[in-house]
PyMOL CGO cylinders between C-alpha atoms (Angstrom):
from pymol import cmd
from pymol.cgo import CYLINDER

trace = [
    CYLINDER, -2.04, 0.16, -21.59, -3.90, 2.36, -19.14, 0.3, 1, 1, 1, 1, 1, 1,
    CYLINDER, -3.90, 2.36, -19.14, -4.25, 1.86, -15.36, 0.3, 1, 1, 1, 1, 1, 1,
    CYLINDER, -4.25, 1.86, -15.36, -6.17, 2.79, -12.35, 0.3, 1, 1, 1, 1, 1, 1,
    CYLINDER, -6.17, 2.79, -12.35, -4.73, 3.61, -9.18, 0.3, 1, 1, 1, 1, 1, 1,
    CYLINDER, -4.73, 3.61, -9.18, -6.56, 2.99, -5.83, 0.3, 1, 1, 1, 1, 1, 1,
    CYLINDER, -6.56, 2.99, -5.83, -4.96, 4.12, -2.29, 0.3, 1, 1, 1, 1, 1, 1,
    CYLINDER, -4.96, 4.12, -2.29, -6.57, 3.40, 0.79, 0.3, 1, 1, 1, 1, 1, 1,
    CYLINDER, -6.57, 3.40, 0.79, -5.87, 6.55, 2.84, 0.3, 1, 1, 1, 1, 1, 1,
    CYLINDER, -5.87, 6.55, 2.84, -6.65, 5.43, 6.26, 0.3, 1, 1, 1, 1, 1, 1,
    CYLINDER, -6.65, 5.43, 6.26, -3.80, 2.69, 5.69, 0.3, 1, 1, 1, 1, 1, 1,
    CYLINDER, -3.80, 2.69, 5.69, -1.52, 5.27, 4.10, 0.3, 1, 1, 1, 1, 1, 1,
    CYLINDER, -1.52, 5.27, 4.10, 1.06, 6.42, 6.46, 0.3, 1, 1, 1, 1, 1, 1,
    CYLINDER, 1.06, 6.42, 6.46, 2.73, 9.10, 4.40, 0.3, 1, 1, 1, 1, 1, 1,
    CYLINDER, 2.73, 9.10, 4.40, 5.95, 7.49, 4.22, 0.3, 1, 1, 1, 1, 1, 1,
    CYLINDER, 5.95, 7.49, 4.22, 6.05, 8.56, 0.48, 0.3, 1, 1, 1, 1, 1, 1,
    CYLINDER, 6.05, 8.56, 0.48, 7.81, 5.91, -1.25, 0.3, 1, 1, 1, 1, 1, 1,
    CYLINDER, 7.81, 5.91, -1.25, 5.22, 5.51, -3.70, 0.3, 1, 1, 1, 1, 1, 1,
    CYLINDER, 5.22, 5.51, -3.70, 5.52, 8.91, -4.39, 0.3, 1, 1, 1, 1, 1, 1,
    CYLINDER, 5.52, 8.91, -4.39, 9.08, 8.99, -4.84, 0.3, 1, 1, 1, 1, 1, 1,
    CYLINDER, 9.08, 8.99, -4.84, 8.74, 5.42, -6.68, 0.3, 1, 1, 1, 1, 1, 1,
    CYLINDER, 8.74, 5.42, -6.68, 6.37, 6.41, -9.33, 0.3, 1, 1, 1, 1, 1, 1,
    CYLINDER, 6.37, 6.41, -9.33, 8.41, 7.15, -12.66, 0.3, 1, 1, 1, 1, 1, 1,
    CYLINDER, 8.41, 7.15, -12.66, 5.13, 9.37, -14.20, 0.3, 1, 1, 1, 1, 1, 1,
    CYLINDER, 5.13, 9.37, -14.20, 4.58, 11.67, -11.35, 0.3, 1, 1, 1, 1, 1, 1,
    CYLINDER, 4.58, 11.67, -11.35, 1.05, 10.06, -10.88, 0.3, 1, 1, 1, 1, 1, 1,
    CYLINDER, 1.05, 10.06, -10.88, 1.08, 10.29, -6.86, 0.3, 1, 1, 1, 1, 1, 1,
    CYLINDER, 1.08, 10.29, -6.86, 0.99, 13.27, -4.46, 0.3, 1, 1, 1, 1, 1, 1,
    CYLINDER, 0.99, 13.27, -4.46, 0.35, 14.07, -1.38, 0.3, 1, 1, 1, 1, 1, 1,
    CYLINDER, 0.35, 14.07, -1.38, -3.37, 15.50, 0.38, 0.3, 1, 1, 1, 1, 1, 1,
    CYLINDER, -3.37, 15.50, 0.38, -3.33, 18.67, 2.34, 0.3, 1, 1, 1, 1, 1, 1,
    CYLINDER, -3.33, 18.67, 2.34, -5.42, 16.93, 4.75, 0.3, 1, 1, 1, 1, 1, 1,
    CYLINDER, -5.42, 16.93, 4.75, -4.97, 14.54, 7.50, 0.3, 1, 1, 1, 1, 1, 1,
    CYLINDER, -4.97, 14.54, 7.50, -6.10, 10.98, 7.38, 0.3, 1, 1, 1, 1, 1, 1,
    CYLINDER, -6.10, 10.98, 7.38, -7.77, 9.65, 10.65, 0.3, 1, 1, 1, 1, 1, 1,
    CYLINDER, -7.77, 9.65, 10.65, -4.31, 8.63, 12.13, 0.3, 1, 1, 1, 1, 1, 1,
    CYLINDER, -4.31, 8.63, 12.13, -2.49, 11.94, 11.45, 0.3, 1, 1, 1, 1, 1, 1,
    CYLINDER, -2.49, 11.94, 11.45, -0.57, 11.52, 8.55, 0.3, 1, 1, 1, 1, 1, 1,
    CYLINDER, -0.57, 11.52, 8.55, -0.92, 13.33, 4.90, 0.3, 1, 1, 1, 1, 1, 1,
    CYLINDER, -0.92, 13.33, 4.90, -1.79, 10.39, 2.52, 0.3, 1, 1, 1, 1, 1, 1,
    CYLINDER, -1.79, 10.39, 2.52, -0.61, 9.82, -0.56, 0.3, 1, 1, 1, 1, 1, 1,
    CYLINDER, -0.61, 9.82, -0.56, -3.43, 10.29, -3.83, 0.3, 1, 1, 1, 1, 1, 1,
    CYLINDER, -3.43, 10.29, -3.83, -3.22, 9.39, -7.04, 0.3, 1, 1, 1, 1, 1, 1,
    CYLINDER, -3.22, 9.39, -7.04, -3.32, 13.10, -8.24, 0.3, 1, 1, 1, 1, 1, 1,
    CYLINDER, -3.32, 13.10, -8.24, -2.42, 13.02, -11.88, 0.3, 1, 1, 1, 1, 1, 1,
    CYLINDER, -2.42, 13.02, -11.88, -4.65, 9.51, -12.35, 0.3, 1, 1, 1, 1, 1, 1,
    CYLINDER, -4.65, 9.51, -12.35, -4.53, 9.89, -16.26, 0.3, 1, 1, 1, 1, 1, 1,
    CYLINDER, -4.53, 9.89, -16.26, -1.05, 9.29, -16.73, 0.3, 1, 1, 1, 1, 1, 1,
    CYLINDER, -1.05, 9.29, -16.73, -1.33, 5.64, -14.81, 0.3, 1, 1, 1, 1, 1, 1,
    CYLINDER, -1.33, 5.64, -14.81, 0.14, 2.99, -17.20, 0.3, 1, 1, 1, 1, 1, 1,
    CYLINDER, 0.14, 2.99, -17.20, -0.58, 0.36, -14.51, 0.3, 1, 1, 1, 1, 1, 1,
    CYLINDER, -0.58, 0.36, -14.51, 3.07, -0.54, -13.84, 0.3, 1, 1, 1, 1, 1, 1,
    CYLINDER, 3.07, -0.54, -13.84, 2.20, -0.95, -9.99, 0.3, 1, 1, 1, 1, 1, 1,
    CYLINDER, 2.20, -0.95, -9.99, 5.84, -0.03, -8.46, 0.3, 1, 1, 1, 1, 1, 1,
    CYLINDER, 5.84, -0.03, -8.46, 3.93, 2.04, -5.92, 0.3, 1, 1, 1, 1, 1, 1,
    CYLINDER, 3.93, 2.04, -5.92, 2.15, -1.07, -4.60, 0.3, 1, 1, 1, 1, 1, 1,
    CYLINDER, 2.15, -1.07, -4.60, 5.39, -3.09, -4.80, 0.3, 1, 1, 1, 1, 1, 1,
    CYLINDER, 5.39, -3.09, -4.80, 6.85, -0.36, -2.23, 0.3, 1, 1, 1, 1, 1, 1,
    CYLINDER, 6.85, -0.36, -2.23, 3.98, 0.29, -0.26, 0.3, 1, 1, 1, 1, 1, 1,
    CYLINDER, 3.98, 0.29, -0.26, 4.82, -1.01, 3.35, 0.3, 1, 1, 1, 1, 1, 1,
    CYLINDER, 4.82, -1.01, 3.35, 1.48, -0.31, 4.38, 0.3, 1, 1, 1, 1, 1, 1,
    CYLINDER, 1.48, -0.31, 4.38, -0.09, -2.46, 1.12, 0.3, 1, 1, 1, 1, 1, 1,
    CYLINDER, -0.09, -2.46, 1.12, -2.61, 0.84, 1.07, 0.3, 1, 1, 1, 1, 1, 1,
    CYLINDER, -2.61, 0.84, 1.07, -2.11, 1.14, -2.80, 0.3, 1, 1, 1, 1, 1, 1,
    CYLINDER, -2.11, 1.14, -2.80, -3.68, -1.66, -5.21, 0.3, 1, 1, 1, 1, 1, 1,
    CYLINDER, -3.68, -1.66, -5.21, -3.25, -1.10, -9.04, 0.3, 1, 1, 1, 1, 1, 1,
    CYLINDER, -3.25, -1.10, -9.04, -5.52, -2.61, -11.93, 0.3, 1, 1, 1, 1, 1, 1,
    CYLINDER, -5.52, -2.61, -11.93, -4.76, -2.48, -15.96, 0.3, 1, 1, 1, 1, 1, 1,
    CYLINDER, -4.76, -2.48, -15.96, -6.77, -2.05, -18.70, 0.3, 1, 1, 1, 1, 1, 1,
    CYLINDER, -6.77, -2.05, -18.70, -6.50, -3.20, -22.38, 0.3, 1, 1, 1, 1, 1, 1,
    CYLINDER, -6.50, -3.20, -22.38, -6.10, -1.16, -24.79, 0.3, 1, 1, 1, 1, 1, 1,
    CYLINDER, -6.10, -1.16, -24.79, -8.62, -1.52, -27.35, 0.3, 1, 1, 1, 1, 1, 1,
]
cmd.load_cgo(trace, "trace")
């Protein structure tokens, strides 16, 4: 199963527990502020998504929402 990460980076506070959560490595961290001063999370390595959605289960800020697709 594949999945597709979305993160709202104006909600995104950079507390980092997705990143920390994820067990593929999918989300990092920008180099650039988001409009309240933090460094939002990004799904930077999108491919290896499987959809699993613990980063939305941790997200505080509910910033990250997750959708699967079926494998063919």
């Amino acid at each position: 199963m594949k999945g597709m990460i979305v993160i709202n980076r104006e909600f995104c506070k950079g507390c980092l527990y997705c990143v920390d959560a994820c067990p593929l490595g999918v989300i990092i961290v920008e180099d650039k502020f988001n409009e309240k001063g933090y460094f939002p999370a990004y799904p930077g390595n999108p491919e290896k998504c499987t959809g699993c959605a613990i980063c939305a289960q941790m997200c505080p800020e509910i910033a990250i929402e997750v959708f699967k697709e079926e494998d063919e």
